[in-house]
Residue frames as qw, qx, qy, qz and C-alpha x, y, z in Angstrom:
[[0.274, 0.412, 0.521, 0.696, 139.66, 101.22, 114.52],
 [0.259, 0.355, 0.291, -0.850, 138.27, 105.09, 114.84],
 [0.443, 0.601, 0.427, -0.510, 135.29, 106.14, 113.60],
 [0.215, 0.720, -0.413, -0.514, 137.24, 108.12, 110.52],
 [0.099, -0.314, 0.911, 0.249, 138.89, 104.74, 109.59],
 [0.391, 0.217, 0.893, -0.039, 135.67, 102.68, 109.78],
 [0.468, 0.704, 0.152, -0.512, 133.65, 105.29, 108.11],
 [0.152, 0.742, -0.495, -0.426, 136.61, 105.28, 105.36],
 [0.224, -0.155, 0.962, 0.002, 136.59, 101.37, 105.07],
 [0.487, 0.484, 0.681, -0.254, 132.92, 101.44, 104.47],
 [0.448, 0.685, -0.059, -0.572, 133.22, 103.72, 101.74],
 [0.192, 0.511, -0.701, -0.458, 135.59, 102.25, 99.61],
 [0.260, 0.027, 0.958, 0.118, 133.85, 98.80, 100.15],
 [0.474, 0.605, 0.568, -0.294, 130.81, 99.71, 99.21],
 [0.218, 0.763, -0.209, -0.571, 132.43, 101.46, 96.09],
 [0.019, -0.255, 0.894, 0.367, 134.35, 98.46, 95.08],
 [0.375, 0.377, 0.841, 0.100, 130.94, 96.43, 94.88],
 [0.008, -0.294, -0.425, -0.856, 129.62, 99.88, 92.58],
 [0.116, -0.715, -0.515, 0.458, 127.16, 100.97, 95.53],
 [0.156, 0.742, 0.143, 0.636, 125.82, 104.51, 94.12],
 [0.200, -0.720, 0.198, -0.634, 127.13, 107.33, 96.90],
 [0.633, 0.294, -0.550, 0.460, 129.83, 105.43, 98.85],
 [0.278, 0.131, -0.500, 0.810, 130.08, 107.95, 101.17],
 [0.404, -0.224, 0.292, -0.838, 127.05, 108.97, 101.83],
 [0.852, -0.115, -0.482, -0.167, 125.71, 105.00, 102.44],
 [0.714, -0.168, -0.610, 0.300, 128.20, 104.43, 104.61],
 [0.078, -0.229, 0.274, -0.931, 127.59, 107.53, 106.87],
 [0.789, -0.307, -0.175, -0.503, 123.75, 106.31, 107.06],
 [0.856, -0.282, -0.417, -0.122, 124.99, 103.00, 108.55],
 [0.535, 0.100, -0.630, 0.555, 127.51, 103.84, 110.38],
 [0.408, -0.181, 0.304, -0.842, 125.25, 106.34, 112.54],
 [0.886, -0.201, -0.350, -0.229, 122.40, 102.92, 111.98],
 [0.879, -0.054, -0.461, 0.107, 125.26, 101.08, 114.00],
 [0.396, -0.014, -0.574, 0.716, 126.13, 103.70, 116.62],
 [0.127, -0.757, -0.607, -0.205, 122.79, 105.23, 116.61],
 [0.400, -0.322, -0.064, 0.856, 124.02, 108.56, 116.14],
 [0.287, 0.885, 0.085, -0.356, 122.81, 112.34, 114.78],
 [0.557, 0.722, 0.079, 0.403, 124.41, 113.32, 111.29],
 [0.169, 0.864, -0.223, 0.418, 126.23, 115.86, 114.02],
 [0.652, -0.567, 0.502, 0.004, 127.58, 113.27, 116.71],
 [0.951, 0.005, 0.231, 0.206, 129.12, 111.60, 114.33],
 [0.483, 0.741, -0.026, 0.466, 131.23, 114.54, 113.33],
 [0.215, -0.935, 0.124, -0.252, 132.26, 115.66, 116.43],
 [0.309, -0.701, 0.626, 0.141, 135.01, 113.38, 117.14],
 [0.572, 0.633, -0.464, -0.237, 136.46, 111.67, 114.31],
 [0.257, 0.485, -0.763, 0.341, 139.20, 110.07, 116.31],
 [0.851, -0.280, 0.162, -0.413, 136.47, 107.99, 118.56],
 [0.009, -0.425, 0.904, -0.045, 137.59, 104.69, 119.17],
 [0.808, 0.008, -0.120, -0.577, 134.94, 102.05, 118.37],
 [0.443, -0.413, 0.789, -0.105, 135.07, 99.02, 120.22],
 [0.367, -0.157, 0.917, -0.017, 134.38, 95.32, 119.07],
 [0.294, 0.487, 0.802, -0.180, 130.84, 95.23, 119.30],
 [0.289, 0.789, 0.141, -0.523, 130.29, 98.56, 117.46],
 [0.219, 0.500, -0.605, -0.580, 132.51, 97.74, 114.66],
 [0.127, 0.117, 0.961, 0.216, 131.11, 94.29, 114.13],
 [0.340, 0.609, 0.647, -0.309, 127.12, 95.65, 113.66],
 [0.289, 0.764, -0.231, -0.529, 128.45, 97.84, 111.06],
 [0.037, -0.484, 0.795, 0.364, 130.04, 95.43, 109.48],
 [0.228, 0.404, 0.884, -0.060, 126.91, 93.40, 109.37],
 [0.450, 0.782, 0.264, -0.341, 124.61, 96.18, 108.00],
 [0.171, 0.661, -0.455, -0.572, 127.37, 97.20, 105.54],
 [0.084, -0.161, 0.952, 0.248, 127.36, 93.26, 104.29],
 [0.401, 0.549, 0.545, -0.490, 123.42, 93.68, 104.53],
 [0.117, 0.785, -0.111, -0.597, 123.96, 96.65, 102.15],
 [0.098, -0.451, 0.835, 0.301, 126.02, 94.45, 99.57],
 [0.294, 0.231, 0.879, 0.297, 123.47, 91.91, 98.80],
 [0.115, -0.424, -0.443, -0.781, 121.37, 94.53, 97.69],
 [0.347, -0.718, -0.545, 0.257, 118.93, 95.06, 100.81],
 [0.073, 0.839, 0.196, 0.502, 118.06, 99.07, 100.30],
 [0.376, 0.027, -0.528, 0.761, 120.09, 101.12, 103.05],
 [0.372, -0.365, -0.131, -0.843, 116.51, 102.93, 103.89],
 [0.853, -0.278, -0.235, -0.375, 115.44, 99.54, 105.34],
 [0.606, -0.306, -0.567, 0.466, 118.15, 99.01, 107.11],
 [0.331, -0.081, -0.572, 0.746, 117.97, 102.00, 108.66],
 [0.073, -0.628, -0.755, 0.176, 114.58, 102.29, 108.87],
 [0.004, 0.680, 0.259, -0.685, 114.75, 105.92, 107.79],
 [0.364, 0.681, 0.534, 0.344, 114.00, 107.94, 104.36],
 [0.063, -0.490, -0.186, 0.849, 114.82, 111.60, 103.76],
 [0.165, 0.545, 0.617, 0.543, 112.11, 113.26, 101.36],
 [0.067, -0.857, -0.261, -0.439, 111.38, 117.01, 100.74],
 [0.145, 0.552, -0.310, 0.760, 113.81, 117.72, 103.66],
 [0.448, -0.464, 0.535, -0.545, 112.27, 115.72, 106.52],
 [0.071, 0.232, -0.968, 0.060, 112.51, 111.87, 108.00],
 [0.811, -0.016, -0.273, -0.517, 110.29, 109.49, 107.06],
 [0.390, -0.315, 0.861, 0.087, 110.69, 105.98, 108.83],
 [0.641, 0.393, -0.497, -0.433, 110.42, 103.54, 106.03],
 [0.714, -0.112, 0.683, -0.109, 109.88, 99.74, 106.51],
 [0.156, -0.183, 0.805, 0.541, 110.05, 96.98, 103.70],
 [0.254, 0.589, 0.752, -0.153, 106.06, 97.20, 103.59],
 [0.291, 0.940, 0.116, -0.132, 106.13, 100.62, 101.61],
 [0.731, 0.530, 0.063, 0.426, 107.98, 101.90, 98.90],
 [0.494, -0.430, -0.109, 0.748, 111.30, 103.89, 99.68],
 [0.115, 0.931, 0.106, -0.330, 110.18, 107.94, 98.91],
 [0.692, 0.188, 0.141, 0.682, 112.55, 108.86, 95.64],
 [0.145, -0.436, -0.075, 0.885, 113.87, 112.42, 95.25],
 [0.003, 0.041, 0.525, 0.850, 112.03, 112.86, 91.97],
 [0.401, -0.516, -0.749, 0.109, 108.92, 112.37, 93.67],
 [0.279, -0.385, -0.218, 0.852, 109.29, 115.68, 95.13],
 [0.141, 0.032, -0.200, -0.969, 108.25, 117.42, 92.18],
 [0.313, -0.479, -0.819, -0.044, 105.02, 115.70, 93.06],
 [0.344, -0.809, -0.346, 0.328, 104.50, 117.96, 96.27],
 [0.286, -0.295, 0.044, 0.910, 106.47, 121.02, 94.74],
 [0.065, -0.209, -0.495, -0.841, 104.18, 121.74, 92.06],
 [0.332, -0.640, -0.692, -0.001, 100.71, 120.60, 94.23],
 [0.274, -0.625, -0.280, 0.675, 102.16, 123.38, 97.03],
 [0.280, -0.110, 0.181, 0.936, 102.76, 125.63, 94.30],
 [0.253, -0.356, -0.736, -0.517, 98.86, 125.06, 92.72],
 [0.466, -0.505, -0.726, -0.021, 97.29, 124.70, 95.72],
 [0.390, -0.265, -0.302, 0.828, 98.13, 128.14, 97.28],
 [0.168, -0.174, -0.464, -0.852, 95.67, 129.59, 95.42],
 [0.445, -0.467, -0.636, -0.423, 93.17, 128.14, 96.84],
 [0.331, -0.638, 0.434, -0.543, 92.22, 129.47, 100.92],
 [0.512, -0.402, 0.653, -0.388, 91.50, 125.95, 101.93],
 [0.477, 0.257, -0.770, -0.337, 92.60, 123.40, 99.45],
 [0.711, -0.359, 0.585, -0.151, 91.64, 119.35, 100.15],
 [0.248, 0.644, -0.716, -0.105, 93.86, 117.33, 98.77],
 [0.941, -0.122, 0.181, -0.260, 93.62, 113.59, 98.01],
 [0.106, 0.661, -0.727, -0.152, 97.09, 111.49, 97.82],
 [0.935, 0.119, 0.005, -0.333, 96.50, 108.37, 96.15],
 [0.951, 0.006, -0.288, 0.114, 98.55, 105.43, 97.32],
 [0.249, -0.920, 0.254, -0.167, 100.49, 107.04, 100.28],
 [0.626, 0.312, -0.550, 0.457, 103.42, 104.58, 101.67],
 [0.485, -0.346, -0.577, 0.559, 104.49, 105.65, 104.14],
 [0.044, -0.877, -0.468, 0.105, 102.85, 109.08, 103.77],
 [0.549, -0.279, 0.112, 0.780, 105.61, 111.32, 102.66],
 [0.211, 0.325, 0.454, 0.802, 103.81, 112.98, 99.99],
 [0.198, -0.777, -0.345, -0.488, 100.73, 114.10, 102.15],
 [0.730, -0.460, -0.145, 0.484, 102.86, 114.68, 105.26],
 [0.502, -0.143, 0.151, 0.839, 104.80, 116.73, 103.38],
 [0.042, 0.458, 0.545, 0.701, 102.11, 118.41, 101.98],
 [0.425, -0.705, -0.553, 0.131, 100.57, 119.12, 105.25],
 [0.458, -0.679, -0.149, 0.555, 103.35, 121.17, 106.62],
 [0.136, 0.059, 0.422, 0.895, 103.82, 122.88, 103.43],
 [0.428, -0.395, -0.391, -0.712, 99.93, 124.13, 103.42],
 [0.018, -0.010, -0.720, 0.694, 98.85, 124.44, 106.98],
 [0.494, 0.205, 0.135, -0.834, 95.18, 125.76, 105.93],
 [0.525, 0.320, -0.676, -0.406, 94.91, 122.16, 103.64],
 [0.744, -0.231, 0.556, -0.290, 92.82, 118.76, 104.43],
 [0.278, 0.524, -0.754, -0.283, 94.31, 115.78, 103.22],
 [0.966, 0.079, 0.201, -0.143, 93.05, 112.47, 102.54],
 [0.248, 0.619, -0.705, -0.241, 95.76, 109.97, 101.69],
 [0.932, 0.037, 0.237, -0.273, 94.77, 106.34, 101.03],
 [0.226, 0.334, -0.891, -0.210, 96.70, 103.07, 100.05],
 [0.744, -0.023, -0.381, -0.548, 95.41, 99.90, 99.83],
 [0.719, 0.039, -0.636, 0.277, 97.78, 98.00, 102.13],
 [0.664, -0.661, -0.324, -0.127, 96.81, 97.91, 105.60],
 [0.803, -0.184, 0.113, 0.556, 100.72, 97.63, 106.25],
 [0.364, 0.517, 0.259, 0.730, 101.33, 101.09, 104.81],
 [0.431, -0.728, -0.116, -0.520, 98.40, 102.90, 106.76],
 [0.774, -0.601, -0.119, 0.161, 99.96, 101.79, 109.83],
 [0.670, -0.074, -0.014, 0.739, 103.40, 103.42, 108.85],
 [0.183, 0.471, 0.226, 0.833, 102.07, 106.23, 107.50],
 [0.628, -0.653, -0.421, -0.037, 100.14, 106.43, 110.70],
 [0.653, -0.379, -0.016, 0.656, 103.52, 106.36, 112.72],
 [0.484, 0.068, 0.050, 0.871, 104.68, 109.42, 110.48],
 [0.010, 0.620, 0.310, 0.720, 101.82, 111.50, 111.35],
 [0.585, -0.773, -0.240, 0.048, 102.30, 111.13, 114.77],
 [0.773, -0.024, 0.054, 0.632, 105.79, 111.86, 114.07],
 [0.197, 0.159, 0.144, 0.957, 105.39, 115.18, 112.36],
 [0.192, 0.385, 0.472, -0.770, 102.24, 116.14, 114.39],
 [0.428, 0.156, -0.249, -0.855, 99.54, 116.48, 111.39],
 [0.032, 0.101, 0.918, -0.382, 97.23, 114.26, 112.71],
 [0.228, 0.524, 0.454, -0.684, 94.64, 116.38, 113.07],
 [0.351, 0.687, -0.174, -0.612, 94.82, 117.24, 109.31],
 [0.316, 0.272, -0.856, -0.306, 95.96, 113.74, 107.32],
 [0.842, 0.007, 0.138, -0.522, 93.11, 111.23, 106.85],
 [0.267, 0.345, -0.851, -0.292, 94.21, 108.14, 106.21],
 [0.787, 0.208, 0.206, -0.543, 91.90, 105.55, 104.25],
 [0.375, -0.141, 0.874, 0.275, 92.44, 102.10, 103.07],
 [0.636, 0.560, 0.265, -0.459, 90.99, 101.34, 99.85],
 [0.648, 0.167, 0.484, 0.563, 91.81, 100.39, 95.95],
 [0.264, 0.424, 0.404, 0.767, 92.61, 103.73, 94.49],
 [0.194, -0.176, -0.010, -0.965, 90.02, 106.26, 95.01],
 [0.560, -0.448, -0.695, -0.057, 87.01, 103.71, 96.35],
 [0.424, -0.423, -0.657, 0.458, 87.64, 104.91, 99.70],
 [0.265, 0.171, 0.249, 0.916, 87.14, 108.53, 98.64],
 [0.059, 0.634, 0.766, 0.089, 84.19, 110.09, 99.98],
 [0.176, 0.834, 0.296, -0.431, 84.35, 112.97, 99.56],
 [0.601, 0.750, -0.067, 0.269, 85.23, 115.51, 96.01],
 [0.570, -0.575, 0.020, 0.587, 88.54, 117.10, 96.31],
 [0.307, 0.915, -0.026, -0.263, 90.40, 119.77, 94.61],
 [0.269, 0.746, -0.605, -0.073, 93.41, 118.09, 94.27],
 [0.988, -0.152, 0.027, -0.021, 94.48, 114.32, 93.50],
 [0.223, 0.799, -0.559, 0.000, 98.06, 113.64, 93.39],
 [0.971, -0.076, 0.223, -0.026, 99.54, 110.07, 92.87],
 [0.142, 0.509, -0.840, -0.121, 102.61, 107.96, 92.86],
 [0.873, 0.217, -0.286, -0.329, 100.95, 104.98, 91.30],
 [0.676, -0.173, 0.616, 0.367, 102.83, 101.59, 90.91],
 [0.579, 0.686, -0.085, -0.432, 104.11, 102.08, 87.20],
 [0.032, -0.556, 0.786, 0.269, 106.75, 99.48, 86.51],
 [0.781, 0.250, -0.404, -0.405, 106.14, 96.97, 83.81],
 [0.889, -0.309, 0.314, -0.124, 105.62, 93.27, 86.01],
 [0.931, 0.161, -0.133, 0.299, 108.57, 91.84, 83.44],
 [0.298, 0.777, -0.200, 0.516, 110.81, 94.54, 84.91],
 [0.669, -0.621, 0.168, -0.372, 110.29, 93.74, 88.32],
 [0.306, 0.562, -0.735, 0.224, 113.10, 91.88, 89.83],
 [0.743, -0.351, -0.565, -0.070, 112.42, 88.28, 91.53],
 [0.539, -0.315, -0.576, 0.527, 114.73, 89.51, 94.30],
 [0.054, -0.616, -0.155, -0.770, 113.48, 92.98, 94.44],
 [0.284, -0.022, -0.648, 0.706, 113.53, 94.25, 98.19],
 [0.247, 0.154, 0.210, -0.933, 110.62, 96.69, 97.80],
 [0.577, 0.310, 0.668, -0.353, 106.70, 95.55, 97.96],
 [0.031, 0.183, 0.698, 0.691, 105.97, 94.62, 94.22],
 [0.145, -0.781, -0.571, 0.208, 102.39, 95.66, 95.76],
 [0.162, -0.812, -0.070, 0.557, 104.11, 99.10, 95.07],
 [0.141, -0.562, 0.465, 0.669, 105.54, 98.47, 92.22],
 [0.435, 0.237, 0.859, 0.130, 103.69, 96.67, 90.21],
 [0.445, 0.416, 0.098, -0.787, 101.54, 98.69, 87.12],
 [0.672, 0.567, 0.117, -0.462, 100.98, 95.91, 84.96],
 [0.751, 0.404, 0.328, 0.407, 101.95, 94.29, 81.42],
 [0.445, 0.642, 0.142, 0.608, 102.65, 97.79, 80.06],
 [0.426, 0.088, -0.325, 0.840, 103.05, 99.84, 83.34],
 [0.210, -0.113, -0.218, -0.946, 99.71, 101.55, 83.24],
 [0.302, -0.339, -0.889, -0.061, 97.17, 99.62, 84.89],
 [0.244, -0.443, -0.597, 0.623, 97.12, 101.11, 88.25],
 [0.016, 0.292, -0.177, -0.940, 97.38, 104.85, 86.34],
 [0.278, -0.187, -0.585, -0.739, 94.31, 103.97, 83.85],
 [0.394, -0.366, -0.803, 0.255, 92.26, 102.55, 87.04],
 [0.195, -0.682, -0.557, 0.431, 92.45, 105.47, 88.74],
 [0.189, 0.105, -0.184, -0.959, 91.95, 107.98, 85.91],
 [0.361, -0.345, -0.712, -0.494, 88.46, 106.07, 85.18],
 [0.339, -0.668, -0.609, 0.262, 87.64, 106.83, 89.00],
 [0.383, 0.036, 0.083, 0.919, 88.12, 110.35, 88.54],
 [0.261, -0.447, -0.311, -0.797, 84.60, 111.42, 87.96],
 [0.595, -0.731, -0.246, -0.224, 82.74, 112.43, 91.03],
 [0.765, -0.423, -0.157, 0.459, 85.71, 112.41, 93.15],
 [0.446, -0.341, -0.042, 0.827, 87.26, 115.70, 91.90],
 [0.076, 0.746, 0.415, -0.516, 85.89, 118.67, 91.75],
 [0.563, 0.763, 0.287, 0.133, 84.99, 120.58, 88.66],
 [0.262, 0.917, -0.246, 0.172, 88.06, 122.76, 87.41],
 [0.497, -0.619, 0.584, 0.169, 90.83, 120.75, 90.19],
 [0.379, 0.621, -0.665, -0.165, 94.07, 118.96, 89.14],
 [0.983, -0.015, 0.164, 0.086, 95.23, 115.72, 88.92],
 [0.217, 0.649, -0.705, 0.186, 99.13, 115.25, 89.22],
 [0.985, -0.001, 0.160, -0.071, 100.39, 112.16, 88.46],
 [0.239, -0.529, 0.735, 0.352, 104.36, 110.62, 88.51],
 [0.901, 0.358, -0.038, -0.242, 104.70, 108.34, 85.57],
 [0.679, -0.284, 0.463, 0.495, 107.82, 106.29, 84.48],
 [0.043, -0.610, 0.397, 0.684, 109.91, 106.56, 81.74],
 [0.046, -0.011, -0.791, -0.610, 108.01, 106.27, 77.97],
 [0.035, 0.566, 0.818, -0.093, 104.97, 106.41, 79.50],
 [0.012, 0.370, 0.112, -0.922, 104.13, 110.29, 78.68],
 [0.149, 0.194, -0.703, -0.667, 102.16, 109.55, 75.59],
 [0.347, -0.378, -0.838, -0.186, 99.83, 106.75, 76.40],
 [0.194, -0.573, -0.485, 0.632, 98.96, 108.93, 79.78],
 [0.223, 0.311, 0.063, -0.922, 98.11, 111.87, 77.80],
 [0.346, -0.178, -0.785, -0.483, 96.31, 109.62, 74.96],
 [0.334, -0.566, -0.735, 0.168, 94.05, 108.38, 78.24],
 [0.090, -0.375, -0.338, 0.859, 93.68, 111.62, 79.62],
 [0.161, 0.194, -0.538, -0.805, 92.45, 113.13, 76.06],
 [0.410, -0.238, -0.823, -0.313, 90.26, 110.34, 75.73],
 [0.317, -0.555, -0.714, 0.286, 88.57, 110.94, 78.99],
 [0.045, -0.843, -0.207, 0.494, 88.49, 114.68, 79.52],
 [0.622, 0.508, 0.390, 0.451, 88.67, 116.12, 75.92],
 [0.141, -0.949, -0.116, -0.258, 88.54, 119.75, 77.55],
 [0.830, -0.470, 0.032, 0.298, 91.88, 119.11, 79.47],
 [0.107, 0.973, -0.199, 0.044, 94.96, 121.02, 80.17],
 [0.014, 0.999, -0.032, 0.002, 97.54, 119.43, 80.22],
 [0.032, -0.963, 0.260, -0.058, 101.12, 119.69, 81.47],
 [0.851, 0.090, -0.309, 0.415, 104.64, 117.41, 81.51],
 [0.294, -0.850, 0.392, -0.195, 107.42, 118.20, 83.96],
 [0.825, 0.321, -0.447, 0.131, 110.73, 116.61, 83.62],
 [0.732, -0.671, 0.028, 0.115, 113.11, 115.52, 86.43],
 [0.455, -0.713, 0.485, 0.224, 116.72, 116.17, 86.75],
 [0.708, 0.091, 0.697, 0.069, 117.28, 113.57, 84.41],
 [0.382, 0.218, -0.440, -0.783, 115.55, 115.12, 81.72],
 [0.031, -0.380, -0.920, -0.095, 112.95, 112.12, 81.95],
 [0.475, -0.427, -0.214, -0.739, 109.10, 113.05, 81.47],
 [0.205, -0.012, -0.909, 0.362, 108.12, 112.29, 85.11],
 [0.241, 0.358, 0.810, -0.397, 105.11, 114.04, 85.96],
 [0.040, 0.508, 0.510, 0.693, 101.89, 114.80, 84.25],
 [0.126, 0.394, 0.512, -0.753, 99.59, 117.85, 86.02],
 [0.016, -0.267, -0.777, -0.569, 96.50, 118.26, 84.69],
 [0.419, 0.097, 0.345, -0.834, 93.19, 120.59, 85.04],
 [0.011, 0.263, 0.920, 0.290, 90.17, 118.37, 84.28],
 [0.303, 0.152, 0.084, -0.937, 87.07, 119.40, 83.02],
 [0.364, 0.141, 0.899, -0.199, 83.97, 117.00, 83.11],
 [0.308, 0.232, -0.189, -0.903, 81.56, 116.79, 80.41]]
């Protein structure tokens, strides 16, 4: 079987079981199972793939099938345009998540030498990405799982910003010691009956609760002292939760600005917000 063929085999199976993006699933593993570039695996179509190389594909692609995320098997993640690796210990980066670090870079350019706290990092994609998008910016990015900080670790040696990502274990904002000017969180926000018994990804990540909103009311009540008079708070939320997140906000900073942003979708995904203590 070439390459073309096996690629072409993977697609359609993975189509018949409704896999979202066929083709571009089985492209990930097949490069997972010849541990190729996105541009050796174009260059000759007409390869010839022996035994052994078609049978490990054929195992990740059956991987793929019982539901086991294709990030974890191949251990990689694209977000914001660069590669995260991505274990089952941390949530897989989503694209909507992005507008997370588009709107922060956009805020935070204002300022000569933002710092910048990302609350509950993963694998560190959001302050990673934030690094090399604001070169002049210190970042603190904290999770609570020990198993996280040790990936996100790996991706700041990866993309070199070492020198410039902190990374602190804690619940929330506890480890925090110093103010900042900017907080920016992907929470968990999925309601615990929503959560799926076989669910591949750490319920530690996904978890927000009875109503979704635990984690997200937690760490708006740690909010004082930890950011600095006039900075933002940008926060993803799920879907229906825009309301109760501005109710809590309202309640807590009555002087507050603010702001929704909707994803692709048209879902309300994040909330940005100037806060003003009183």
């Amino acid at each position: 079987m070439t390459l073309k063929e096996c690629l072409n085999c993977g697609r359609e199976t993975l189509a018949a079981s409704d896999i979202l993006y066929p083709s571009l699933e089985s492209e990930v593993l097949l490069r997972q199972a010849l541990k190729l570039s996105r541009v050796q695996l174009y260059l000759d179509f007409d390869l010839e793939l022996n035994r052994g190389q078609q049978e490990t594909f054929w195992r990740l692609v059956k991987r793929r099938l019982k539901g086991e995320p294709t990030a974890y098997i191949s251990g990689h993640r694209e977000f914001y345009g660069l590669d995260f690796a991505v274990t089952s210990g941390v949530l897989i980066p989503r694209p909507e998540t992005e507008l997370l670090v588009e709107k922060t870079v956009s805020l935070a350019k204002n300022h000569d030498s933002p710092v910048i706290a990302d609350i509950g990092t993963g694998c560190g994609a959001i302050a990673i990405s934030l690094a090399l998008e604001l070169p002049r910016a210190k970042i603190y990015a904290t999770d609570i799982s020990a198993l996280s900080l040790e990936i996100a670790q790996a991706n700041c040696l990866k993309h070199e910003v070492t020198d410039r990502v902190s990374l602190l274990q804690g619940n929330m904002l506890e480890s925090l010691h110093e103010s900042v000017d900017f907080i920016v969180s992907n929470p968990p926000y999925v309601k615990e009956k929503e959560i799926s018994d076989d669910s591949f990804e750490p319920v530690l990540a996904l978890n927000g609760g009875a109503d979704g909103l635990d984690l997200i009311r937690r760490l708006c009540h740690q909010l004082d002292g930890k950011l600095r008079p006039g900075g933002y708070l940008l926060l993803e939320i799920g879907q229906g939760q825009k309301k109760a997140v501005i109710n809590l906000l309202d309640s807590l900073f009555p002087l507050a600005d603010i702001e929704v942003t909707s994803d692709l979708n048209g879902v309300d995904r994040m909330i940005s917000a100037i806060l003003t203590f009183i």
